[in-house]
C-alpha positions as CSV (number, residue, x, y, z in Angstrom):
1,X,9.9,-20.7,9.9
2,X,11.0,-21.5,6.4
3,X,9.4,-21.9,3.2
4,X,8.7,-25.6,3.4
5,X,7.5,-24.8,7.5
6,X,4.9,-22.5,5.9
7,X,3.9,-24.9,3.3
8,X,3.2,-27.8,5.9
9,X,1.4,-25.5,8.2
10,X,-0.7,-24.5,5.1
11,X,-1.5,-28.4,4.3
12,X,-2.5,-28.9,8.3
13,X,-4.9,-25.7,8.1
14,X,-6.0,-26.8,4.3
15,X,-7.2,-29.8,6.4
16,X,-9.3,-27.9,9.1
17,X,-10.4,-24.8,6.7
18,X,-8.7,-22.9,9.1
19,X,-6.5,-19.5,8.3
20,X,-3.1,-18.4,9.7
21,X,-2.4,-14.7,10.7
22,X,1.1,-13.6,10.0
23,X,1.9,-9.8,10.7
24,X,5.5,-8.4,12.2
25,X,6.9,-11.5,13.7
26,X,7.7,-12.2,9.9
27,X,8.8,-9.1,8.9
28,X,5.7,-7.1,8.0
29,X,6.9,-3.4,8.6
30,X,3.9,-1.2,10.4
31,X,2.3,1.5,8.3
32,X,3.5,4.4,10.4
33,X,4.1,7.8,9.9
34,X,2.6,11.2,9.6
35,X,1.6,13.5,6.5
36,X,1.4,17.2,6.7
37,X,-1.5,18.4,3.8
38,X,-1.8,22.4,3.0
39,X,-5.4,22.9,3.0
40,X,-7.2,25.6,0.3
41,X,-8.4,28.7,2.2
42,X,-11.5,29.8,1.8
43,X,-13.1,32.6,3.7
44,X,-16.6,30.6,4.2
45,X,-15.0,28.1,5.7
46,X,-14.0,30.5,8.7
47,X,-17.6,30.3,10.1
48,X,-19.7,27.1,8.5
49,X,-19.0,23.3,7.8
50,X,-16.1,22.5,4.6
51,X,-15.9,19.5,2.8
52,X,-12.0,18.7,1.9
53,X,-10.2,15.5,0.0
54,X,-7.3,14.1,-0.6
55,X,-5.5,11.2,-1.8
56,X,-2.0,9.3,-1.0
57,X,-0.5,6.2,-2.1
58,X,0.7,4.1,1.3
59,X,3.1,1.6,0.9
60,X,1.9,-1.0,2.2
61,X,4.7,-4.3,2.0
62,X,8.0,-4.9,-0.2
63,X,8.0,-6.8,-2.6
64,X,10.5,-9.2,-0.6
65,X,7.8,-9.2,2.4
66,X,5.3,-11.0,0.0
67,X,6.3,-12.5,-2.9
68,X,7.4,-16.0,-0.8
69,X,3.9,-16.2,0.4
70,X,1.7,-15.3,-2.9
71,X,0.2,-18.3,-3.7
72,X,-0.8,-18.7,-0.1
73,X,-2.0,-15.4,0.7
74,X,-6.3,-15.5,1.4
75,X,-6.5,-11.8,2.6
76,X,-4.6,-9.3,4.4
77,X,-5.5,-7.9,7.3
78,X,-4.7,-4.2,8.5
79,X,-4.9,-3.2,11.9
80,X,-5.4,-0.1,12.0
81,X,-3.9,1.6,16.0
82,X,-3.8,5.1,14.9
83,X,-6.0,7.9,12.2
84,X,-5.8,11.1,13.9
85,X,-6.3,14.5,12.1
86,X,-4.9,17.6,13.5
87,X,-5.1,21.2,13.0
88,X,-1.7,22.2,12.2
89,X,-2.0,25.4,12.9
90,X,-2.9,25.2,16.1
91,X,-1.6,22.2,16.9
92,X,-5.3,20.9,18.3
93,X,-6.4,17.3,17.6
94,X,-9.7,17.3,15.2
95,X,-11.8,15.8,17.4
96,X,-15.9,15.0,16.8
97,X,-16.7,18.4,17.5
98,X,-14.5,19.7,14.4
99,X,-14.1,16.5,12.4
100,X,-18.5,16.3,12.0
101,X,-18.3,13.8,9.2
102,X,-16.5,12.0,6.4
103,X,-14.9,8.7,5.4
104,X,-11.1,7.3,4.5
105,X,-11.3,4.8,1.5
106,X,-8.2,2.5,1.9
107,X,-8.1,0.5,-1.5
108,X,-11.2,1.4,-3.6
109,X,-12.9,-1.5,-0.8
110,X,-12.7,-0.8,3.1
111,X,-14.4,2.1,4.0
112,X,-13.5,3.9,8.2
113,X,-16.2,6.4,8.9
114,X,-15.3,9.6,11.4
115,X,-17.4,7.7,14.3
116,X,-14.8,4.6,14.2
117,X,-11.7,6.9,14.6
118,X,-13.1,7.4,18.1
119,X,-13.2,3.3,18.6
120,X,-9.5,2.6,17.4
121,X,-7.7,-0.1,17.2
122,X,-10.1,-1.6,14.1
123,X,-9.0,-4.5,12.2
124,X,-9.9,-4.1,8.4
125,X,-9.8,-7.2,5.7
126,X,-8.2,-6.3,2.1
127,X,-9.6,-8.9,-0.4
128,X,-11.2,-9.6,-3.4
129,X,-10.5,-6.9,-5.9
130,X,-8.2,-5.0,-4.0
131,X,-6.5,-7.6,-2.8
132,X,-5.8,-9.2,-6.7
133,X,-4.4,-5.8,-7.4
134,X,-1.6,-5.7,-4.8
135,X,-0.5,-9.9,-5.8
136,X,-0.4,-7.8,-9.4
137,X,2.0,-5.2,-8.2
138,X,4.0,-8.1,-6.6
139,X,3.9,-10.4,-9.8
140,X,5.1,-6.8,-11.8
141,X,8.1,-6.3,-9.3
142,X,6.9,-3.7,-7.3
143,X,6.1,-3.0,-3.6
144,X,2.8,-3.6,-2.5
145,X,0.8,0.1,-1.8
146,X,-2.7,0.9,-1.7
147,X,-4.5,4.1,-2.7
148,X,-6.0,6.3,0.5
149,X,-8.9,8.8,-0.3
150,X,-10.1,10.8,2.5
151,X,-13.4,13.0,2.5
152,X,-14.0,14.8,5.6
153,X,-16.6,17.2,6.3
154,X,-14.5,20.1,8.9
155,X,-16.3,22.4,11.1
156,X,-14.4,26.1,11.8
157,X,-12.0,27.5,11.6
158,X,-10.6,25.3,8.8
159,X,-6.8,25.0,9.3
160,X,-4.7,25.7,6.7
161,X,-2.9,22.8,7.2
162,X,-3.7,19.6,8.7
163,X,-1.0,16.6,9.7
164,X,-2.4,13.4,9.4
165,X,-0.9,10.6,11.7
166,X,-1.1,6.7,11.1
167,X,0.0,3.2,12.3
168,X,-1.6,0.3,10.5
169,X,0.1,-3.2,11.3
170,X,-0.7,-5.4,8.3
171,X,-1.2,-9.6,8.7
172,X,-1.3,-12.0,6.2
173,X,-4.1,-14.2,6.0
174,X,-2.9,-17.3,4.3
175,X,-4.8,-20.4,4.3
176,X,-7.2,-22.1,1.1
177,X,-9.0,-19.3,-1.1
């Protein structure tokens, strides 16, 4: 569907203050991939409970994938399939009994705790502030990414290296703000 398709579905949807869901059938590439992190050692955390963090910038959309559909955009949405955490090391999945607590922060806004990694897929909804700040990295010529901070809470041993897997589909919510 064209520029001018898009527009007219818009006007239709303005009309019923209804939303559209766009995602891959318009070229929205899924967020997928895997990170390996090397974990501090720390000889306490071979028998009690560690806290780790860390951050990454995801890309999340090309400019190309978003900048026809700016003005139109109400929120994205991200579907998010997979958030596993595995030991590395020994090549074991952190499940609940290892992985006791913690959140991922996708954005400075949407917030997964530990307990919905075991309820996957979720579907989260970027807007607002977060959202304005990915249309500004658009308007400035650059892709669109958003900032992940993870705090987890790891019961022993603690790996020395953990590989983090993921596959987010974003959608565009386009309809009237």
């Amino acid at each position: 569907m064209g520029r001018m398709g898009w527009v007219g579905a818009l006007l239709v949807l303005s009309a019923c203050g209804a939303e559209l869901k766009v995602g891959q059938s318009i070229g929205l590439s899924p967020i997928r991939g895997e990170t390996k992190v090397a974990l501090s050692s720390n000889r306490a955390c071979e028998t009690v409970d560690c806290r780790v963090t860390f951050n990454r910038a995801v890309v999340m959309a090309t400019r190309q994938e978003l900048s026809k559909l700016d003005d139109a955009v109400k929120a994205i949405d991200l579907e998010v399939k997979e958030l596993s955490f595995t030991d590395a090391d020994r090549n074991e999945r952190l499940g609940p009994e290892r992985l006791r607590s913690g959140t991922i922060v996708i954005g400075d806004e949407l917030v997964i705790g530990v307990e919905a990694l075991q309820r996957l897929p979720l579907t989260l909804r970027l807007q607002g502030i977060a959202l304005e700040e990915v249309k500004a990295q658009v308007e400035r010529g650059e892709g669109a990414s958003l900032m992940i901070h993870a705090e987890l809470v790891i019961g022993p041993p603690m790996p020395r290296s953990m590989l983090v897997k993921y596959d987010v589909q974003p959608s565009l919510v386009l309809g009237v703000r």
